[in-house]
N, C-alpha and C positions, 0 to 999 in steps of 0.2 A: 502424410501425418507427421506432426509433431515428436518424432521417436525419439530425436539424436541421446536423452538424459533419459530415457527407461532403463531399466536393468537389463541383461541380456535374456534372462527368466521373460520377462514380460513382452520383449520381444518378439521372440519364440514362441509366447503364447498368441499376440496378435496376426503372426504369422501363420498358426494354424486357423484362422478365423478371415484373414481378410489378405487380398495385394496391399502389400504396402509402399505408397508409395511417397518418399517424406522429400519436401519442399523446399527453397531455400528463395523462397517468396518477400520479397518487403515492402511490395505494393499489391494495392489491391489488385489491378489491370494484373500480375505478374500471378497470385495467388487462383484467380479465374481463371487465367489459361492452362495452371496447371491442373485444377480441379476437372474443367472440359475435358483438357490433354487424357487423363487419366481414367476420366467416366468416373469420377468417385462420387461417391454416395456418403461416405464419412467422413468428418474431417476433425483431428484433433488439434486445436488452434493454441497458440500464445496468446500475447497482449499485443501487440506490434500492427496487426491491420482490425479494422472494424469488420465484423461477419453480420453481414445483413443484405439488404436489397442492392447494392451498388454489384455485391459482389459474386450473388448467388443466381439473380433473375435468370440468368441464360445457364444456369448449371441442372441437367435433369438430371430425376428420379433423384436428389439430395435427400438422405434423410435423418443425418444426425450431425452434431456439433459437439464435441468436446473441449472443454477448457479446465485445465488444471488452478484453478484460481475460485476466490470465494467471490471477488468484484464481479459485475458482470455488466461494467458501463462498455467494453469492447465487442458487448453482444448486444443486436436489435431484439430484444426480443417478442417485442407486439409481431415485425417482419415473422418471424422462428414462427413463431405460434399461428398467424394467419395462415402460413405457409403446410404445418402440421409436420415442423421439421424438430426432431428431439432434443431437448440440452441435456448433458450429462453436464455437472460442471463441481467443484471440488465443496461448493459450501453444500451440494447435498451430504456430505459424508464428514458431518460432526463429530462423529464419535473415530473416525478411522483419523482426525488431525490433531485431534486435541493436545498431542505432543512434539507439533510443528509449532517453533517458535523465533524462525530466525529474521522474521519480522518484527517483533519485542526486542531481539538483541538488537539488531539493524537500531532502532529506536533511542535505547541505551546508548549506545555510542553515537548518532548525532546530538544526544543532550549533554555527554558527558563533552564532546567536541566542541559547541558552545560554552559553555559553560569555562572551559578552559583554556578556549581559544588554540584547540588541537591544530587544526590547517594551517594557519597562520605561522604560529609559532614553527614549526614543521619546517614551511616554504624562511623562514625567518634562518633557519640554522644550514637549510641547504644554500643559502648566498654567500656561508662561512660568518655567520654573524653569531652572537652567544649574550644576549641581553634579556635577560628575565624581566627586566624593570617594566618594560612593555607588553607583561601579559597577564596582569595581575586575573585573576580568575574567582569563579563562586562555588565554596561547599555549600555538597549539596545536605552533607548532616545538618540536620534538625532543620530543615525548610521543608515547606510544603509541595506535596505533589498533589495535582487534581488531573485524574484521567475520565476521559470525556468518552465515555462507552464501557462497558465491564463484561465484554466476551472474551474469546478467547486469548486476545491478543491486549487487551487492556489489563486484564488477569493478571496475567504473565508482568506487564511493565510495572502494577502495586504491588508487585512482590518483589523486583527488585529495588525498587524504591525503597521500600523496606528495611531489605537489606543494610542500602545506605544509610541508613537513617534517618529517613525522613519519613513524616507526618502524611499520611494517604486520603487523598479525600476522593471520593470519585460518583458519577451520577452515570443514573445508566435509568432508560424508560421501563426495561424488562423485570419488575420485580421480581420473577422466580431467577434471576439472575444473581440476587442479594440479598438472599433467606439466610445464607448462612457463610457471612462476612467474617473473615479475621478480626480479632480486636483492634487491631490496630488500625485498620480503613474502616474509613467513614461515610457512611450515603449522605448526600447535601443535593439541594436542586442545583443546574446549573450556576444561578446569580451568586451563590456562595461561594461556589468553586472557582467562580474569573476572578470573584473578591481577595478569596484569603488565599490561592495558589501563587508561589512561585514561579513553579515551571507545571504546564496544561500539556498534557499529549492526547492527541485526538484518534483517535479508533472509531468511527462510524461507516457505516457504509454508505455508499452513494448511493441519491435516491432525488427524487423532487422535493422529498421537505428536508432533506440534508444540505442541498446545492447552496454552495456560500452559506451553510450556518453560519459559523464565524467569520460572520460581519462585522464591520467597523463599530457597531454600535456594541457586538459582544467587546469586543478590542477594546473600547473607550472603559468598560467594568473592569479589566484586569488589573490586578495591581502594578504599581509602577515598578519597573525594573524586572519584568516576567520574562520568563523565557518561555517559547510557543513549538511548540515541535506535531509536523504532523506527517503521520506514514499512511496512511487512508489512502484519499484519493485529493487530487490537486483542489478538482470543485468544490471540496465541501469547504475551503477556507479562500477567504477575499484576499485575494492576495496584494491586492491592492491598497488596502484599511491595514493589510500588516506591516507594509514596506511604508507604509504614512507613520505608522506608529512605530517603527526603528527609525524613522528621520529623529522623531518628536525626544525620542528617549523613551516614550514610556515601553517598548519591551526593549531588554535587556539584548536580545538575541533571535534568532530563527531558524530550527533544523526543520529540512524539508525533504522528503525520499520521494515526493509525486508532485508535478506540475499541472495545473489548469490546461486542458488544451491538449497536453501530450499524447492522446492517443489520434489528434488528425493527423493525415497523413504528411501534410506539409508543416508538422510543427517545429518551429524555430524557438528553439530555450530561449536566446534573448531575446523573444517577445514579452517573457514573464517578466515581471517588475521586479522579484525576487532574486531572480539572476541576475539584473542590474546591479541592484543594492549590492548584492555577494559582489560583482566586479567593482562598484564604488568604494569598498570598502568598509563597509556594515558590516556587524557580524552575522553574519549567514553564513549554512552549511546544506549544500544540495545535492546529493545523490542523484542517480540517473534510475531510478522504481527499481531499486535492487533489496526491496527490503525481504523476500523470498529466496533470493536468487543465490540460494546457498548450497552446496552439492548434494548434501544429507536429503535437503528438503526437496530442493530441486527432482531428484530422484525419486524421492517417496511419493509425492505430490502427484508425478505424472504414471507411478506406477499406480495407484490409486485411481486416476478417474480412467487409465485404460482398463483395469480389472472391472469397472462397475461398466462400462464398453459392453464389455464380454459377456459379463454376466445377464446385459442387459438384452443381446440378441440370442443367449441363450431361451430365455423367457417365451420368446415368440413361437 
């Protein structure tokens, strides 16, 4: 199991419930044999290997899956289900997260990064160099933000937005979502938002009608000199249509914390077009999906779906 960042509390707890026995697996082939090796029936997973038929078919009497995470593109889960094998996984438990946010801050600091050509400048002064003249940058007072989902994590980024002072526009499908909006954000359908937004940051989850939303064709709507930031998941934005539209000028800039692709197991960064452009010299700013991966949360995150674990084979 996935233990190493539980508490010691929670340890102790799964320890009177189950062998534990935690993995240091990073392929699939590597994560089956330990599963067999072990006879285990539970598994509490990361992000790092896909959990489904590649990995499970020769694994008996399996009967549950844990993931600390609200994404669940790392999980088969038609496989899960046919199979009648359980998911515990952390977007069950809305109300125990509502105060995990270091995916919003993660978010914040690659726009502010953009925006001001943080890396850059950075790698600029560690050569011993000290020229401002080459980094002219954009306030974000009194520009517009549009946030493209309004859960928990979209929340959180038009509040700080806010803060700065800017103008919040954001769209979200869920109306009980936006019954009772601050005055200062505003509901608009999508086309308004690519329109009159400066900088878009996207919070959707992955799904079939999310996969490549923004496409080239959303991209062509946005206003000229936009800045695009997305901490989601890689698929839901073209990354392709983005890195056309940093050649062209029309966006400004590109913060990214998740790749297209990134959870095969042979994924090569520079396949993504977006890591190109960052090594050509475009403003881009890419994280390695660390938009969670904070201690605070890290910790609470995994103590949380091992407790709903527990709680769960207490039940039976």
């Amino acid at each position: 199991m996935d233990i190493k960042y539980c508490s010691d509390l929670t340890i102790k707890k799964l320890q009177s419930h189950f062998n534990l026995f935690p993995s240091a697996a990073r392929t699939v082939s590597e994560l089956r044999n330990d599963l067999i090796g072990a006879q285990a029936t539970f598994l509490q997973c990361g992000l790092g290997i896909k959990i489904g038929k590649e990995l499970l078919d020769d694994v008996e009497n399996f009967q549950c899956v844990v993931s600390p995470t609200t994404g669940l593109d790392h999980l088969d889960i038609d496989y899960l289900m046919d199979r009648g094998i359980k998911v515990i996984h952390l977007g069950q438990l809305k109300d125990q997260i509502k105060e995990v946010f270091a995916t919003a801050e993660l978010t914040w600091g690659l726009l502010l990064a953009v925006s001001r050509h943080l890396v850059i400048a950075h790698q600029h002064v560690s050569k011993g160099l000290f020229d401002r003249e080459v980094f002219l940058g954009r306030e974000l007072q009194g520009r517009t933000l549009g946030v493209i989902g309004y859960g928990r994590l979209g929340k959180k980024v038009s509040e700080y937005g806010q803060a700065f002072g800017m103008n919040v526009k954001i769209t979200e499908i869920d109306a009980q979502k936006t019954l009772e909006l601050p005055q200062a954000v505003e509901r608009v359908d999508l086309d308004r938002l690519l329109i009159e937004s400066d900088v878009i940051s996207i919070h959707l989850p992955l799904t079939h009608e999310t996969e490549k939303y923004i496409d080239g064709k959303k991209i062509s709507k946005m206003k000229a000199g936009a800045i695009l930031i997305n901490t989601s998941r890689g698929e839901v934005l073209d990354e392709t249509a983005a890195t056309e539209a940093l050649k062209s000028g029309r966006l400004y800039g590109v913060g990214v914390d998740v790749l297209s692709g990134e959870l095969s197991e042979n994924f090569d960064p520079l396949s993504s077009p977006l890591v190109l452009a960052s090594i050509n010299g475009l403003n881009v700013v890419i994280t390695p999906h660390i938009g969670g991966w904070a201690e605070n949360a890290v910790m609470k995150t995994r103590d949380l779906v091992a407790e709903a674990l527990i709680e769960s084979i207490k039940k039976v």
